[in-house]
C-alpha positions in Angstrom: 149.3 33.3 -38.5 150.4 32.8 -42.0 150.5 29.1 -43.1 154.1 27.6 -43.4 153.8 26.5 -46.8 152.6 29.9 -47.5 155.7 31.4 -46.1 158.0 28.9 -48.1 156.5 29.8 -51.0 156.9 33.5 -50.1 160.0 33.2 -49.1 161.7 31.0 -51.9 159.6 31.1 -54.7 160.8 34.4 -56.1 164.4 32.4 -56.0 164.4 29.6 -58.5 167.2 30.7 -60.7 169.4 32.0 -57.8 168.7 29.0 -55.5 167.4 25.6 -57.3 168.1 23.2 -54.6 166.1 24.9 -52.3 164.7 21.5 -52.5 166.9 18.7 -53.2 165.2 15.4 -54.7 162.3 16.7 -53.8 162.6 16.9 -50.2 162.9 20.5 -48.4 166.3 21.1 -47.7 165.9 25.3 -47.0 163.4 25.7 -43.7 160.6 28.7 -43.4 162.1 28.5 -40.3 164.4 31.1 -38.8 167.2 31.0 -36.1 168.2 34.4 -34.2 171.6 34.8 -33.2 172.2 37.4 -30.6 174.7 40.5 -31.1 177.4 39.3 -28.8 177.1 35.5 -29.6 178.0 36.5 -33.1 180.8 39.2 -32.2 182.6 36.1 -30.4 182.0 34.1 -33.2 183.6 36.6 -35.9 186.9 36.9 -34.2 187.1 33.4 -33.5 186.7 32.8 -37.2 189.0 35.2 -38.1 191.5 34.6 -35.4 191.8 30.4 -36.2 191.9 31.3 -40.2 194.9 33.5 -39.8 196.2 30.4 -37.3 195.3 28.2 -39.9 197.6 29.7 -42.8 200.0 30.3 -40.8 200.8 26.5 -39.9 199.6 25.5 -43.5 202.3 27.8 -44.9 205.0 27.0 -42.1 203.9 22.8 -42.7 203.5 23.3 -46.5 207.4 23.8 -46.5 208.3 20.8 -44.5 209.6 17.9 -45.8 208.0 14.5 -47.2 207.4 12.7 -43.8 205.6 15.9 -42.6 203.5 16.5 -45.9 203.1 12.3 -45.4 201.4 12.8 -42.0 199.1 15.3 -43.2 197.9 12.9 -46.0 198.9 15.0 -48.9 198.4 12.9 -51.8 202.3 12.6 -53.8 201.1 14.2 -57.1 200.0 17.4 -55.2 202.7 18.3 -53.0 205.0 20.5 -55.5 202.1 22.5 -56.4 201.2 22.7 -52.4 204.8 24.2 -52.3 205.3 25.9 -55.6 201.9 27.4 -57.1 201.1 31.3 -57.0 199.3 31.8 -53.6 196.7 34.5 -52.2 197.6 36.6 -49.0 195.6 34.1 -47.3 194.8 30.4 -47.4 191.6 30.7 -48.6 189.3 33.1 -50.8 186.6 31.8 -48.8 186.3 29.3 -46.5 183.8 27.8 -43.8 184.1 27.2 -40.1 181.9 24.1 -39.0 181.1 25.6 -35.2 179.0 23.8 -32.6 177.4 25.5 -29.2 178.4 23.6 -26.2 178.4 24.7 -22.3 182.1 25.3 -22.9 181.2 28.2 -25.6 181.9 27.9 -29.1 184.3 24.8 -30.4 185.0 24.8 -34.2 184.8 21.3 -35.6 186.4 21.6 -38.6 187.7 23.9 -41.5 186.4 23.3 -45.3 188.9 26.0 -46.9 189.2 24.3 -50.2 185.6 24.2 -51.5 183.2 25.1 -49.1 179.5 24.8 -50.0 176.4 26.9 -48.2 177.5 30.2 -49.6 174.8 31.3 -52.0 172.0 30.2 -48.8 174.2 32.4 -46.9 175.1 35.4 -48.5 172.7 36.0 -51.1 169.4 34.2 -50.0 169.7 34.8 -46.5 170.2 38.7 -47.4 167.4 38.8 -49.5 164.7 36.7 -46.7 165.9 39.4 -44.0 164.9 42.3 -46.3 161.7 41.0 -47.5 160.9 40.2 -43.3 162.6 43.6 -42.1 164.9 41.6 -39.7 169.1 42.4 -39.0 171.1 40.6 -41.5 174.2 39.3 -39.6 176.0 38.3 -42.9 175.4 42.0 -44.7 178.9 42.1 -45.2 179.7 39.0 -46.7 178.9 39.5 -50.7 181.2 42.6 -50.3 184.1 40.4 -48.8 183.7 37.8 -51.5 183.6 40.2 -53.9 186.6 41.7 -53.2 188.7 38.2 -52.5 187.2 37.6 -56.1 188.6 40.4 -57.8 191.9 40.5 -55.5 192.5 36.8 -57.2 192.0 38.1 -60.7 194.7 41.3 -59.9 197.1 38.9 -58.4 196.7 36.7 -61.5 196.9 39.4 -63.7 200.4 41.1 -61.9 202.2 37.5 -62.5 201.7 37.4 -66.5 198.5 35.5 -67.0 196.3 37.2 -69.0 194.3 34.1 -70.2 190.2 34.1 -69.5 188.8 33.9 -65.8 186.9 30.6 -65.8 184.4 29.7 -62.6 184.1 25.8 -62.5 182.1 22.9 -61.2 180.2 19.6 -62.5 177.3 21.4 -64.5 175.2 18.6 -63.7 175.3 19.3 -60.1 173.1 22.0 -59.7 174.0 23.4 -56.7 178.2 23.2 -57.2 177.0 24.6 -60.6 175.1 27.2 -58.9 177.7 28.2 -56.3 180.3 28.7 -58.6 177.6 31.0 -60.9 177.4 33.1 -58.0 180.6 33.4 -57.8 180.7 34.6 -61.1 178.1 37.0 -61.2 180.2 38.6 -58.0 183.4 38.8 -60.6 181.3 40.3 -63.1 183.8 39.5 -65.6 185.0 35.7 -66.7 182.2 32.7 -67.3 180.8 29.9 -66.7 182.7 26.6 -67.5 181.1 23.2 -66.6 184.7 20.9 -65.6 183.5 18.3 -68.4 184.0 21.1 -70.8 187.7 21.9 -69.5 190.6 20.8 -71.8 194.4 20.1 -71.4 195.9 21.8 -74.6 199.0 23.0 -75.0 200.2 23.1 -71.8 197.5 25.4 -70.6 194.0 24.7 -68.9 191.2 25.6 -71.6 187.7 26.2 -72.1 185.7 23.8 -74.7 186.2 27.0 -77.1 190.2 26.4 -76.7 190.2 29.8 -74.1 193.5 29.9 -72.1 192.3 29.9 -68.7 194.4 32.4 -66.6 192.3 32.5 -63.1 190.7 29.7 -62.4 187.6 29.5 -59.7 187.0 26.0 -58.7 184.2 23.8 -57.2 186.5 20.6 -57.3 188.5 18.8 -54.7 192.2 18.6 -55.2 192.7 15.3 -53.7 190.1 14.0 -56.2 191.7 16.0 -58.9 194.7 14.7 -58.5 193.7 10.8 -59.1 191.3 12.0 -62.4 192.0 10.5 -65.8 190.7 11.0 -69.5 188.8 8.5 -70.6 191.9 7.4 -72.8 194.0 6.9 -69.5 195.6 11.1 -69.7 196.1 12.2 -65.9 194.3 15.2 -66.7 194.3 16.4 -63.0 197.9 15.9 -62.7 198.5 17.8 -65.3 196.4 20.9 -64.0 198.4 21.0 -60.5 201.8 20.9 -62.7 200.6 23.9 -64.4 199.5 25.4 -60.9 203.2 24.4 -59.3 205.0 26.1 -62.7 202.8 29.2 -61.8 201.2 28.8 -65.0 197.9 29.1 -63.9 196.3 30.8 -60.3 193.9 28.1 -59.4 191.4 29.7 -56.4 191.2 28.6 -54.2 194.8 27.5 -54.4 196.5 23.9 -53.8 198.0 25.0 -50.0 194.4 24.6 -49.1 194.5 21.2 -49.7 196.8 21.2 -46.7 194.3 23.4 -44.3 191.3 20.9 -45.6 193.2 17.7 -44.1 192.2 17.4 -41.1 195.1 16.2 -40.0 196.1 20.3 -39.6 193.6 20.2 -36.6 195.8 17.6 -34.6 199.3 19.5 -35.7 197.8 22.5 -34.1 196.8 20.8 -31.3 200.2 19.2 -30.9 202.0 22.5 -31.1 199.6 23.7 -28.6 200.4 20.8 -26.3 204.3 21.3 -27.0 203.9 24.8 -26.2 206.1 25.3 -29.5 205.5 28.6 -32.3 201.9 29.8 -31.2 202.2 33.1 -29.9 199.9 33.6 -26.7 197.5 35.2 -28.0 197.3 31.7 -30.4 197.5 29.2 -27.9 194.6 31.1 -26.4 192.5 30.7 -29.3 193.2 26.8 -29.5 192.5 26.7 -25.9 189.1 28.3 -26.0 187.4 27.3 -29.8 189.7 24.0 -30.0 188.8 20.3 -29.4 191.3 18.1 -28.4 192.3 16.3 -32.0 195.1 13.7 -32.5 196.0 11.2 -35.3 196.4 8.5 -32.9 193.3 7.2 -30.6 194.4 8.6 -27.6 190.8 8.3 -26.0 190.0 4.8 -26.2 189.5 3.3 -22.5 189.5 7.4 -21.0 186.2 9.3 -23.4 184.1 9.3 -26.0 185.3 10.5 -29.2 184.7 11.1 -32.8 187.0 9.4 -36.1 186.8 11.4 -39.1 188.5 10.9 -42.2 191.6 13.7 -43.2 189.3 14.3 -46.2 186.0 13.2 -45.6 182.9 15.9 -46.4 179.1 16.3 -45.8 179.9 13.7 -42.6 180.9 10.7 -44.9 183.0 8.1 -43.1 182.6 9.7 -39.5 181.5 7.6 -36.7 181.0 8.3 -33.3 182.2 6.2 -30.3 182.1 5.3 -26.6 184.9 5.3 -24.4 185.0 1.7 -24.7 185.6 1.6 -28.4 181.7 0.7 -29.3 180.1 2.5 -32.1 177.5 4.8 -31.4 176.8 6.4 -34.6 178.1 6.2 -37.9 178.8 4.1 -40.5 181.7 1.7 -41.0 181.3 1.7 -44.3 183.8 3.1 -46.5 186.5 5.9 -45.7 188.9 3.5 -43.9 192.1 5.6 -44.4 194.1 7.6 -42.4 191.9 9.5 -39.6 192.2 12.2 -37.2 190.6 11.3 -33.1 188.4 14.4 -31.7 187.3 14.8 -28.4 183.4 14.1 -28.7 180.9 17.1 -28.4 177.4 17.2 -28.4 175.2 19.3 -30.9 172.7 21.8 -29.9 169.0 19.8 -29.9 166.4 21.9 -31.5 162.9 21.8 -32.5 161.8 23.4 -36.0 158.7 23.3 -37.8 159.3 22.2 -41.7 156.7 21.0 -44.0 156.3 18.0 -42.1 155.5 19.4 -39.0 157.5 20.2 -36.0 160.8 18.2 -36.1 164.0 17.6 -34.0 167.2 18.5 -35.2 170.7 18.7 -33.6 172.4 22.2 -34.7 175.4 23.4 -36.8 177.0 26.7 -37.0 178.7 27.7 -40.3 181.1 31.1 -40.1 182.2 32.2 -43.6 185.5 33.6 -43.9 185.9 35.4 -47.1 189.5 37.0 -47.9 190.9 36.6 -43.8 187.3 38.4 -42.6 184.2 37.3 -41.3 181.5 37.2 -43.9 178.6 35.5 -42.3 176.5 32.5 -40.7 175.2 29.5 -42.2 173.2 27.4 -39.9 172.4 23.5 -40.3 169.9 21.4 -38.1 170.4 17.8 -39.0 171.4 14.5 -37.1 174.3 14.7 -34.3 176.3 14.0 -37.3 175.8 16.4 -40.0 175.5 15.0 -43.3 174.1 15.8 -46.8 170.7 15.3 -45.4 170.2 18.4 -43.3 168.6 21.5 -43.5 169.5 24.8 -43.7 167.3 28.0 -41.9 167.8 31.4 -42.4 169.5 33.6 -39.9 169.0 37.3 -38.2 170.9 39.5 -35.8 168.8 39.7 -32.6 169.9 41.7 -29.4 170.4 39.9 -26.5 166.9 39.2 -25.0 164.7 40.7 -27.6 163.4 37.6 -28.5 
């Protein structure tokens, strides 16, 4: 049996330029480890995907539209709401987005939605395609690089019919090497456009530019809005302010665009649930989809003293701020620390335990399913083991297509 260390190497050695943070301060982060997912497990989980983004942009358009108590409730930070409403948008919310799934004895229930800057692509799409080819197995996400492609270059054309001819620029802290990485990816998918670190960007002349004074026409980001919104130059400038005014005057197609901002608040989880309750503007076939991938999700506790539940923060990421609690109120997991603003409630679920072996030996790890929409269709599986909250600190394994009792 070939040595573990001896498959890592095999597997991800061949990878350092594509895939740098295959370790991340020195720790593993990407398992020699891989995770089957059976044929019909993942057919459910592509039209559930598929069927909750379309739900998604549908009440992020239809709420986007509403007025200042409604955009209020959502969280939307002030100095992003006309560009919410105004900016150039894509036939669908997101380019590419990620689905945070978890296996439970009820079937699949979809935790969250990161539709503004998702992270896990490149381990999904391009080095999970190429670890499946070198072991001969079923790549369930063969389609993916295909799908992003083409919401890629459907961004550019839109860009293009609505005047702005300016370079395409692909974006993200250059010192981050795996937000710098993503958005290289991205870029080598374009095939056109570059690379532009966001400490090179510039705010001249009404126009987003490179440090080389390129007007930036398309712009591919790796950036939340509701932290670009509050960023300054160091002379006081609201730089960020600046870039969604030029996104809401349709000067500039930022990708993926500011009504994201409004599917990323999780606060969009609890309005759908609350139309679902109402029985108000889901179709049937919607309110059938919130009934079967849904969780229970409110901005007020509505759990304390009846079930366990979970508080996350409308724009918390990589787990920070959630904490876990008992019926009672008492903290089970989770940190107080930090994140204290306005929340959403979520019906508790339990993640998947599993055993993996890593370089460590064989270790315990609660499960995460990541489904890829790219363009409004399904473009693959990302899968996390970490703790029963899933933070920056988990791993990621590779993923096949196995039929159903093959294994």
């Amino acid at each position: 049996m070939e040595n573990y260390a001896v498959r890592r190497e095999r597997w991800y050695g061949p990878m350092k330029t594509l895939f740098p943070w295959e370790t991340i301060a020195k720790d593993e982060y990407a398992l020699a480890s891989w995770t089957p997912i059976f044929s019909q497990q993942c057919q459910e989980l592509q039209a559930a995907a598929e069927g909750l983004a379309a739900l998604w942009h549908k009440v992020a358009l239809v709420a986007s539209r509403g007025d200042s108590r409604l955009l209020r409730w959502l969280g939307l930070p002030a100095g992003a709401r006309e560009a919410v409403r105004e900016a150039l948008q894509l036939p669908w919310l997101t380019a590419l987005g990620r689905f945070d799934f978890v296996q439970t004895a009820a079937g699949w229930k979809v935790l969250e939605y990161n539709c503004d800057t998702p992270s896990g692509v490149v381990e999904a799409l391009a080095v999970n395609g190429k670890i499946c080819a070198c072991e001969g197995r079923q790549n369930p996400n063969a389609a993916g690089e295909e799908l992003l492609r083409q919401a890629i270059a459907e961004s550019l054309q839109i860009a293009r019919r609505a005047g702005l001819h300016g370079v395409a620029a692909f974006s993200a802290l250059g010192s981050h090497s795996e937000d710098a990485g993503t958005m290289k990816y991205w870029q080598s998918l374009a095939a056109e456009g570059e690379f532009v670190p966001l400490e090179e960007l510039r705010y001249e002349r009404e126009s987003l530019t490179s440090a080389a004074s390129e007007q930036i026409g398309c712009w591919f980001r790796l950036h939340p809005w509701e932290v670009m919104v509050r960023e300054c130059a160091a002379d006081g400038f609201p730089t960020g302010k600046r870039v969604l005014e030029l996104a809401a005057s349709k000067k500039l197609l930022a990708v993926n665009p500011p009504l994201a901002l409004v599917g990323q608040s999780k606060a969009l989880q609890a309005l759908i649930w609350q139309l679902y309750e109402a029985e108000e503007f889901l179709t049937q076939p919607e309110r059938h989809l919130v009934q079967t991938y849904m969780l229970p999700t409110y901005r007020q506790n509505v759990f304390l003293g009846k079930a366990s539940y979970v508080r996350k923060p409308l724009w918390g990421r990589e787990g920070g701020g959630v904490t876990l609690h008992a019926a009672d109120g008492g903290l089970l997991l989770g940190s107080r620390g930090g994140w204290h603003g306005a929340a959403i409630y979520q019906q508790a679920v339990e993640l998947e335990r599993m055993q993996v072996m890593t370089q460590k030996g064989l270790q315990e790890g609660r499960r995460l399913w990541g489904a890829f929409v790219a363009g409004g269709s399904f473009a693959g599986v990302l899968v996390r083991l970490g703790a029963a909250i899933t933070d920056d600190q988990a791993w990621m394994t590779p993923v096949y297509l196995s039929e159903e009792g093959s294994e």
